[in-house]
N, CA, C and O of each residue as an XYZ file, in Angstrom:
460
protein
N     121.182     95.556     92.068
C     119.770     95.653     92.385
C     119.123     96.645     91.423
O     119.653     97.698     91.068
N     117.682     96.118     90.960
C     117.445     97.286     89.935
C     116.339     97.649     90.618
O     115.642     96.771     91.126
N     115.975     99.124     90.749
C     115.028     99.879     91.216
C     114.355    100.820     89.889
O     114.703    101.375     88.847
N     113.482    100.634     90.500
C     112.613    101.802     89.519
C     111.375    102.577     90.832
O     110.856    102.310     91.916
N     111.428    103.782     89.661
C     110.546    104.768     90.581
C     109.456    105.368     89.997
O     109.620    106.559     89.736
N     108.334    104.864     89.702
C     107.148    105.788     89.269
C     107.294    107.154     90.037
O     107.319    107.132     91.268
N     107.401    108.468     89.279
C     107.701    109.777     89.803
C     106.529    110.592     89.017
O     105.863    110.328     88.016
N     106.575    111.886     90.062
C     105.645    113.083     89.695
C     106.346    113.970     89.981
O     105.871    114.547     90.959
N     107.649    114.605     89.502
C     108.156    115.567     89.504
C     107.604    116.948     90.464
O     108.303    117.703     91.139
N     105.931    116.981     90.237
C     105.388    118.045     91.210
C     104.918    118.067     92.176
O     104.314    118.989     92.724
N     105.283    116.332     92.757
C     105.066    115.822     94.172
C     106.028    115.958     95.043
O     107.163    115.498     94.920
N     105.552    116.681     96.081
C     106.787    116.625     97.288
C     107.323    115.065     97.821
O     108.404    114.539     98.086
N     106.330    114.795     97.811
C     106.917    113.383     98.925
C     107.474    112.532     97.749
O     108.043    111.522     98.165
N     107.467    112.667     96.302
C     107.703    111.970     95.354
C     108.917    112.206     95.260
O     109.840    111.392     95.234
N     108.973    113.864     95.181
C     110.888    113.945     95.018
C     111.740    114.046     96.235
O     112.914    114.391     96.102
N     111.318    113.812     97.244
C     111.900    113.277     98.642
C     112.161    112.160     98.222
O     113.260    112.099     97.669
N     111.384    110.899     98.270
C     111.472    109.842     97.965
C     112.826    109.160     97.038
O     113.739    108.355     97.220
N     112.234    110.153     95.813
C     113.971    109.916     94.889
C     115.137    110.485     95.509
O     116.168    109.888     95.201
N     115.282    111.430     96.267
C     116.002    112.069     96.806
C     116.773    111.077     97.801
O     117.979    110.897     97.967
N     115.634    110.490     98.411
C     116.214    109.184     99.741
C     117.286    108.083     98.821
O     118.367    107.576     99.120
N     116.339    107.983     97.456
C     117.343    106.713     96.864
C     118.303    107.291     96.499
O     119.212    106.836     97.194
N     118.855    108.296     95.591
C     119.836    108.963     95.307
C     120.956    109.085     96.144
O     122.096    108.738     95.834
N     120.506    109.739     97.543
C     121.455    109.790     98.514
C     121.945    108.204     98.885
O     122.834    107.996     99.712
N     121.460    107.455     98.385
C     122.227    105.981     98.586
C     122.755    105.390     97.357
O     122.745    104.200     97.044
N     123.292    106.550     96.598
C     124.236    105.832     95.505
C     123.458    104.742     94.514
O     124.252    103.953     94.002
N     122.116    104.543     94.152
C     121.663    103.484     93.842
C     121.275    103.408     92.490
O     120.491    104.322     92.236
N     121.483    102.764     91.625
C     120.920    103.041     90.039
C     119.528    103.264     89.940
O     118.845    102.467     90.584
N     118.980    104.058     89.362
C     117.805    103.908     89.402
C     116.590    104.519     88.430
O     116.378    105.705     88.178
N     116.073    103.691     88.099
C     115.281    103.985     86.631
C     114.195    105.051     87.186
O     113.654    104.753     88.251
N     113.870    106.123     86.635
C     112.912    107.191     87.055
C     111.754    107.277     85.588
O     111.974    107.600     84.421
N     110.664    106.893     86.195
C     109.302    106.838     85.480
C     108.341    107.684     85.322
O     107.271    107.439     85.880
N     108.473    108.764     84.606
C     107.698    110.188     85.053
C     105.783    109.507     84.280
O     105.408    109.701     83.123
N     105.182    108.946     85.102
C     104.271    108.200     84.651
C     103.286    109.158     84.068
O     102.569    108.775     83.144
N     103.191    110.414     84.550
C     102.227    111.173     83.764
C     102.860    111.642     81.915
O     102.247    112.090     80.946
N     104.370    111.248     82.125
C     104.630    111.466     80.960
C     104.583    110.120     79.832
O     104.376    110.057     78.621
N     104.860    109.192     80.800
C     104.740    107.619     79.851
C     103.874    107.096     80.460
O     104.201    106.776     81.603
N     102.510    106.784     80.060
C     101.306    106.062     81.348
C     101.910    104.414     81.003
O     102.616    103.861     80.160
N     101.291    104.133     81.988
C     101.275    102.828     82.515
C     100.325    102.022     81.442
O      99.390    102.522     80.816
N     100.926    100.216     81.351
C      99.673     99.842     81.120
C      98.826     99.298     81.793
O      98.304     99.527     82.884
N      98.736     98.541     81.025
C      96.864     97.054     82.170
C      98.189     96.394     82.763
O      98.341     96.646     83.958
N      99.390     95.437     82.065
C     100.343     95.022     82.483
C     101.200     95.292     83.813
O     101.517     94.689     84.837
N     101.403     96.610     83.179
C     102.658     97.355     84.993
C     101.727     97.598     85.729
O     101.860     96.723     86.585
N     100.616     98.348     86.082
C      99.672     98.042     86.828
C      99.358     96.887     87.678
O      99.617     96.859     88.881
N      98.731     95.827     86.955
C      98.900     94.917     87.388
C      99.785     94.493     88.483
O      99.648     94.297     89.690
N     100.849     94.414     87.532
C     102.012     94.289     88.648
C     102.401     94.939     89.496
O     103.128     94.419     90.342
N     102.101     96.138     89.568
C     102.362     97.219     90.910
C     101.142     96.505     91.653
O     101.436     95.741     92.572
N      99.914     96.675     91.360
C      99.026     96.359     92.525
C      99.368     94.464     92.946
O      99.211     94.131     94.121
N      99.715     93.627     92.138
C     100.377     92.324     92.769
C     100.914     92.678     94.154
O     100.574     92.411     95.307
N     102.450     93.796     93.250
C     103.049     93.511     94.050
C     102.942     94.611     95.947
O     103.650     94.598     96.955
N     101.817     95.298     95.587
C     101.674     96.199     96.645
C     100.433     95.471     97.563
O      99.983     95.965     98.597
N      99.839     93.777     96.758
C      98.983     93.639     97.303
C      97.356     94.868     97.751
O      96.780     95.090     98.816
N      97.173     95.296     96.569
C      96.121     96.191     96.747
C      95.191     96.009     95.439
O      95.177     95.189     94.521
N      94.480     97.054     95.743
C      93.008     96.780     94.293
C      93.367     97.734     94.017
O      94.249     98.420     94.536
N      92.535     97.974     92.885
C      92.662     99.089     91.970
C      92.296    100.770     92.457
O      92.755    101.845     92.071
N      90.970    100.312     93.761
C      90.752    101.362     94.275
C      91.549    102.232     95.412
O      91.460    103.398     95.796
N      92.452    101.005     95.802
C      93.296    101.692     97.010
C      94.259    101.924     96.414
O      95.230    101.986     97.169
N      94.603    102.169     94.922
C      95.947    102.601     95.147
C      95.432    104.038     94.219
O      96.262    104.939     94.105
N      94.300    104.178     93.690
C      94.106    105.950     93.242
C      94.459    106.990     94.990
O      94.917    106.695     96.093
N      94.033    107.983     94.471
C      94.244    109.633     94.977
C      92.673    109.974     94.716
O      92.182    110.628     93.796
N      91.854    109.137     96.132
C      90.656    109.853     96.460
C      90.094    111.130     96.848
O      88.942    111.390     97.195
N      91.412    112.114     96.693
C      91.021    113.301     97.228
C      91.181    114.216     95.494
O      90.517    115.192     95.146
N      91.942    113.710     94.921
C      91.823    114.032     93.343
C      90.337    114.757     92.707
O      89.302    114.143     92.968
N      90.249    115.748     92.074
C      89.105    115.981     91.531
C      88.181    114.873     90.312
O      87.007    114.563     90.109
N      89.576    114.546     89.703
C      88.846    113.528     89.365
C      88.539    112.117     89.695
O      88.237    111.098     89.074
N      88.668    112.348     90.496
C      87.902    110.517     91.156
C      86.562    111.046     91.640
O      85.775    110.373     92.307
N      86.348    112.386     91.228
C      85.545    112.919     92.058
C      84.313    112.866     90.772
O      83.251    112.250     90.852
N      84.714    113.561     89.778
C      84.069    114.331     88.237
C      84.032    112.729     87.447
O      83.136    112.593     86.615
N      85.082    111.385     87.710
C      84.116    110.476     87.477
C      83.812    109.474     87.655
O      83.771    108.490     86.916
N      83.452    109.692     89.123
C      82.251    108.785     89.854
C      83.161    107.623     89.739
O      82.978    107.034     88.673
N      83.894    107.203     90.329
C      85.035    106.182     90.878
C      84.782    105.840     92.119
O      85.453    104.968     92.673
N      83.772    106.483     92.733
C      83.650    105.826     94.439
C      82.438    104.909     94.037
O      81.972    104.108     94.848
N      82.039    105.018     93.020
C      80.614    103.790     92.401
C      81.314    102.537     92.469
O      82.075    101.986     91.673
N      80.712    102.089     94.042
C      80.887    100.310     94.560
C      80.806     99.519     93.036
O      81.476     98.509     92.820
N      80.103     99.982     92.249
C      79.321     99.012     91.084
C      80.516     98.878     89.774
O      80.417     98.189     88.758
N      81.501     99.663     90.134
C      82.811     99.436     89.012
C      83.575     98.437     89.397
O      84.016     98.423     90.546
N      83.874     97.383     88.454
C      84.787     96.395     88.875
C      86.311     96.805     88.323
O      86.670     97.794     87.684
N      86.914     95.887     88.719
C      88.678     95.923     88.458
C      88.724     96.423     87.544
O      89.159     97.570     87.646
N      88.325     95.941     86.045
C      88.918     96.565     84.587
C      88.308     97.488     84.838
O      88.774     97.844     85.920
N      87.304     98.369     84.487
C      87.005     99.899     84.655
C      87.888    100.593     86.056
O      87.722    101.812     86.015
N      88.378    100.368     86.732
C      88.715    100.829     88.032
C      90.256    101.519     87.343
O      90.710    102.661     87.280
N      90.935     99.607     86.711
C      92.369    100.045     86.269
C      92.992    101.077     84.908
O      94.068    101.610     84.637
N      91.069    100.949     84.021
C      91.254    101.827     82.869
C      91.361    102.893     83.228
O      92.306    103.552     82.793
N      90.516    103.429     84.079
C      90.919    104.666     84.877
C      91.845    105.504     85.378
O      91.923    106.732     85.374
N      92.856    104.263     86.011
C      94.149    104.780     86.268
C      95.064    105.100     85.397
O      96.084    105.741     85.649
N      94.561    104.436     83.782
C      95.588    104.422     82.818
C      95.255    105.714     81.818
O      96.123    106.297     81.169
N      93.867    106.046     81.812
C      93.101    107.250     81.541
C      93.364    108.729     82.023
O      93.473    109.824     81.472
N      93.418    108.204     83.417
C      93.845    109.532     84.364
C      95.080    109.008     85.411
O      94.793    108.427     86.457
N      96.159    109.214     85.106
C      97.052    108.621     85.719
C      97.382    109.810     86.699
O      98.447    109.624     87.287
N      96.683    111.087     87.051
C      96.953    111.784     88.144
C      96.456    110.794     89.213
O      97.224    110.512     90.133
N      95.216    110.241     89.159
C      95.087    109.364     90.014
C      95.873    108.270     90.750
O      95.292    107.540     91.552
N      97.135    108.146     90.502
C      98.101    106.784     90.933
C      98.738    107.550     91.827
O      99.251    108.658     91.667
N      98.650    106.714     93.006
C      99.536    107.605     94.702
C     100.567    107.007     93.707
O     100.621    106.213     92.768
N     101.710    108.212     94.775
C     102.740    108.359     94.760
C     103.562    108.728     95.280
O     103.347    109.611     96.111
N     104.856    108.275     95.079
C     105.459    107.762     94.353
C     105.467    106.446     95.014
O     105.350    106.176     96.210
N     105.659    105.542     93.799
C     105.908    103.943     93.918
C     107.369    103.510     93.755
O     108.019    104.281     93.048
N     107.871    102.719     94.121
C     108.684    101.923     94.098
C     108.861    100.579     93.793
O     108.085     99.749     94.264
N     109.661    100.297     93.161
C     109.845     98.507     92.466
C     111.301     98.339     92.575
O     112.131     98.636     91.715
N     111.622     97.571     94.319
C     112.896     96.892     94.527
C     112.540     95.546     94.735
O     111.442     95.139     95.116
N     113.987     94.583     94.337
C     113.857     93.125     94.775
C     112.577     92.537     94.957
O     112.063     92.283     96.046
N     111.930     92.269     93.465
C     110.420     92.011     93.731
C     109.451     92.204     94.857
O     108.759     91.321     95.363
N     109.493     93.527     95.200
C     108.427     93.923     95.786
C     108.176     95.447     95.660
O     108.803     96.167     94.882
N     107.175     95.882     96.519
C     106.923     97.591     95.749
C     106.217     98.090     97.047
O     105.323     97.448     97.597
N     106.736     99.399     97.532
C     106.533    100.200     98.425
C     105.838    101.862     97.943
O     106.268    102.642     97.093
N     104.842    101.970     98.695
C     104.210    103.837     98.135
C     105.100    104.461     99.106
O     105.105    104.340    100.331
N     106.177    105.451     98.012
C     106.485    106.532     99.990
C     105.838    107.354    100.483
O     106.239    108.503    100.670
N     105.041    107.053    100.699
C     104.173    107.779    101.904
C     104.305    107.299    103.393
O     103.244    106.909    103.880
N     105.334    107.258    104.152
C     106.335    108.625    104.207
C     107.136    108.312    103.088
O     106.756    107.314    102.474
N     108.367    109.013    102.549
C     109.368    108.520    101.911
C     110.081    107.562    102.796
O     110.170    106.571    102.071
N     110.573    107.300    103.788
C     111.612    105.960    104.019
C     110.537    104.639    104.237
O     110.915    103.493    104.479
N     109.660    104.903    104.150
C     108.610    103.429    103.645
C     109.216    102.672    102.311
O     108.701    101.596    102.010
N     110.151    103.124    101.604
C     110.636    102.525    100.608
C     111.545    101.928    100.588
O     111.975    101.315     99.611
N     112.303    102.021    102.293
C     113.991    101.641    102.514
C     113.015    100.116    103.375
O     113.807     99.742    104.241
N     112.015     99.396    103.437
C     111.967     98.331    104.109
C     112.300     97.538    102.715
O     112.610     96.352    102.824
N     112.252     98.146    101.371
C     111.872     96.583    100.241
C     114.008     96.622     99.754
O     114.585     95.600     99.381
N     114.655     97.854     99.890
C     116.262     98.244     99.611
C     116.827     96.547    100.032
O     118.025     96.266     99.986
């Protein structure tokens, strides 16, 4: 099974999260996304596969969703997702990508329904 983990090293629930997969012996690719951003592509496919838009999967409490004006109804998808790829503090976290599908742990064992 191949897993991967979009990570933020300075997120608690992020390194819980890896912590949960680890403790299950599991291979697993670790994506420090603020260090390698994402593109329009993996995006994409995270929100496919999380079934969400572009706006539910930022960090509305973030300063910057705040400084730029991201709650403006009037932005569609591509500006929404450039955003995330612009400011990738904005992407909850941590994500997960098991057996074609993808879980946020928020909690962390929200990620053991896709295992």
């Amino acid at each position: 099974m191949s897993i991967k983990i979009y990570h933020n090293p300075r997120c608690g629930k992020s390194r819980q999260t890896l912590q949960l997969l680890q403790e299950r012996e599991l291979t697993i690719e670790v994506i420090e996304y603020l260090k390698t951003p994402l593109s329009i592509d993996e995006i994409e496919h995270i929100l496919q596969k999380l079934t969400m838009n572009p706006r539910d999967l930022m960090r509305k409490k973030e300063a910057t969703y705040k400084e730029q004006h991201l709650d403006n109804p009037d932005l569609d998808r591509r500006a929404l997702i450039n955003a995330l790829i612009t400011y990738p503090i904005l992407i909850e976290r941590p994500i997960v990508l098991a057996n074609n599908q993808a879980a946020i742990g928020r909690p962390p064992e929200a990620v053991l329904s896709i295992l």
